[in-house]
N, C-alpha and C positions, 0 to 999 in steps of 0.2 A: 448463462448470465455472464462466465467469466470472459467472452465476447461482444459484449449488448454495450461497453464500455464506451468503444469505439464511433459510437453512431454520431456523439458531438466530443470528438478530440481539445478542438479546440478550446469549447467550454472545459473539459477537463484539465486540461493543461492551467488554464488560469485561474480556474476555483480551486481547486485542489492544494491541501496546506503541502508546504516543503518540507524538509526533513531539519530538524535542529544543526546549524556547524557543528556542535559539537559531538554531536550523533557521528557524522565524517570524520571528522578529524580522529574521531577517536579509534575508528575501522580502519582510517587509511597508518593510522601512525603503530597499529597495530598488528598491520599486514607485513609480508614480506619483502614485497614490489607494489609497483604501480599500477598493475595488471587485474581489471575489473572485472569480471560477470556478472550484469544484473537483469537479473531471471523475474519475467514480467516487467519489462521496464516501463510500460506505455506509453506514455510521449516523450518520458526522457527525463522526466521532475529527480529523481534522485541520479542518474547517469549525468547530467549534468553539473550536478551539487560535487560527483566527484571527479567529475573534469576539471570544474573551479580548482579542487584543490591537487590536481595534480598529476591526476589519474589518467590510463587510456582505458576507454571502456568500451565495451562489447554490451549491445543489449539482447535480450532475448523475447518476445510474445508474439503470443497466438495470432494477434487481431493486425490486418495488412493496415488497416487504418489508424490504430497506434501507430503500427512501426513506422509511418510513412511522414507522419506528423514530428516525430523523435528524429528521423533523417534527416527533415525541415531544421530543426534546431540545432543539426549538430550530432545526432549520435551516431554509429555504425548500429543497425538492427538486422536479426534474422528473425524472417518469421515461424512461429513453430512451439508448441508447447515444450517445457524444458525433457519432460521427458523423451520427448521421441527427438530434441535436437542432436544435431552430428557434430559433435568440435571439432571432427577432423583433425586429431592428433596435435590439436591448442591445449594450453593450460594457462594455465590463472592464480594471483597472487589473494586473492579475495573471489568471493562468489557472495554474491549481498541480494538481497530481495525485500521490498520495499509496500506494503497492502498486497503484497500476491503469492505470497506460501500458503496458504490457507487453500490455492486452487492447485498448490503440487502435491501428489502424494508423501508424506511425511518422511518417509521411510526410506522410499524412491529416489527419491529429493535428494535426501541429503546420501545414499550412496553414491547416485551419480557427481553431486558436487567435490566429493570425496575423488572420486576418476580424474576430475579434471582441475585440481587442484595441486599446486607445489606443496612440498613438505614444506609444513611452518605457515601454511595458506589459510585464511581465515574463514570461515560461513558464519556471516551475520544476516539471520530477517529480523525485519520488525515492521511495525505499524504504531499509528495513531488511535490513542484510546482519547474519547471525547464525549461529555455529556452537553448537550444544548439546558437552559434554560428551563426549569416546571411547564413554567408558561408555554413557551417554544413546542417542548416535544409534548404536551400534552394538547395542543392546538394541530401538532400534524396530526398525532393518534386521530383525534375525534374526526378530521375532515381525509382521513385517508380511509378509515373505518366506513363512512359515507359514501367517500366516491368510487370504491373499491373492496366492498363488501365479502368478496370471494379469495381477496387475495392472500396468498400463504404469508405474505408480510403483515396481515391484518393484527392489528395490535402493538403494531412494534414501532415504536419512535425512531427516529435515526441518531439513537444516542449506543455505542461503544461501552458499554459498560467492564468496570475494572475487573469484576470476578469472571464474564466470561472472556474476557482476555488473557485472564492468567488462567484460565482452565486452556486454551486454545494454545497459548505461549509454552505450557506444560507435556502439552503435545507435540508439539515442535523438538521440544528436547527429549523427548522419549524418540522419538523418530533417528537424531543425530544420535544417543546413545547405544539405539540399535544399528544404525549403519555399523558402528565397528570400527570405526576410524580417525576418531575423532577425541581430544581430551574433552573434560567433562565440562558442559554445556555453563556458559555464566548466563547472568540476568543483568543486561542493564537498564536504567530510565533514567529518562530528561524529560522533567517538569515544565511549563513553559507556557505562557496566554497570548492568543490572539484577539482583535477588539473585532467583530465582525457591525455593516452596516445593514438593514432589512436587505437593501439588493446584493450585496456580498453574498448573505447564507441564502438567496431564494438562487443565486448563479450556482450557488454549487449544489442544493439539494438537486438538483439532477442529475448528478454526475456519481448519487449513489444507488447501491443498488436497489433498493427496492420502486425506485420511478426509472432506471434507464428505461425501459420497455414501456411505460405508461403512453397512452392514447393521447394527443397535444389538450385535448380536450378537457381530460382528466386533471394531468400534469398541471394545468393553468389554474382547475380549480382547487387543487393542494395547495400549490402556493399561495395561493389568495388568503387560502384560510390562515397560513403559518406567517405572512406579510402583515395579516389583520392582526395578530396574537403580541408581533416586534413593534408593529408600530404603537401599541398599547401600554410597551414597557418604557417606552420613549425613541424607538426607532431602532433600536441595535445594542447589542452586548457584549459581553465579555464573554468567551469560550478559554475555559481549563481546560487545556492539551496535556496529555500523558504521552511520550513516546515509548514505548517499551523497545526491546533487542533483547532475541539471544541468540547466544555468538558462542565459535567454538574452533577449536584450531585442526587441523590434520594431525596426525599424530605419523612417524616412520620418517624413514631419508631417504625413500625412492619413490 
């Protein structure tokens, strides 16, 4: 799945929410240098946020059709999962990651960020915690439940919920703890809404994962049902965005 992303970049790149300024500003004013690695970048949505503010950045992912889209915009990408990628004797004032620690091994992850990191060099992931609407996500459940009867995603809304993200965010920090190299892991979050319109959330429900891979067939008729559910409530909603981040610095002088 962590490759199925890539099949419509471009819808990605445009549905897909941004990362809070203040999210940035607060990584970059935190870091040592200007000096980026962001591991999973795929088109380039946060790689860019920290170019805006100042940064040169290196991207890293798996998917050629990501990174090729991310080059389009501006970024420098290699292709390659972060674990098997080669820095080639590069290092970095920051190594940040963006909805894609979840696909690095925890542990893995952050020793190699730790290799390729200045003393004083930051590791912040994070992602987006977001619940849609009663109405919203109880209208996908029932018409994905229907049109996809088999699927391991059968049941599950595309709503983010707070407690498994801090069980997953708690993982994250067990992982930097145990690398070894690392001061002790902070929590940050940025509160924050976005107003979505019916065609706004039906462009980006695809670009998550439980429809990347769906049949056009299917897909069309998911949406239908979740189009039918917004336009019921008056057309469109308010979406409460939680950003979460944890971050944590190198520890040593060499």
């Amino acid at each position: 799945m962590a490759e199925s992303f890539g099949a419509d970049a471009e819808r990605y790149d445009r549905a897909r929410p941004r990362y809070p300024d203040a999210l940035v500003a607060r990584i970059v004013a935190a870091s040592p240098g200007p000096d980026v690695l962001d591991v999973g970048c795929g088109t380039g949505i946060a790689a860019r946020q920290f170019q805006t503010a100042g940064c040169t950045v290196l991207g890293v992912d798996p998917d050629e059709r990501m990174a090729e889209f991310a080059r389009h915009s501006g970024v420098d990408v290699q292709v390659a999962t972060f674990e098997a990628w080669d820095p080639a004797g590069r290092t970095f004032d920051a190594v940040v990651a963006g909805q894609a620690w979840h696909w690095v091994d925890p542990v893995a992850g952050a020793v190699k960020a730790a290799q390729i990191l200045r003393p004083g060099g930051r590791l912040a992931v994070f992602a987006h915690v977001f619940e849609p609407p009663p109405a919203v996500a109880e209208a996908f459940t029932a018409v994905y439940r229907r049109v996809v009867p088999d699927s391991p995603f059968n049941g599950r809304s595309p709503k983010q919920g707070l407690d498994t993200y801090q069980e997953m965010f708690t993982m994250f920090a067990d992982g930097i703890r145990k690398a070894g190299e690392f001061g002790d892991p902070e929590r940050w979050r940025f509160d924050w809404e976005r107003f979505y319109t019916r065609d706004e959330w039906l462009d980006l429900l695809p670009t998550t994962g439980g429809l990347t891979r769906l049949p056009a067939d299917k897909l069309a008729e998911v949406l239908a049902g979740v189009g039918a559910a917004i336009d019921a409530i008056g057309g469109g909603f308010t979406m409460p965005y939680t950003t979460m981040a944890v971050t944590a610095v190198k520890t040593g002088t060499v």
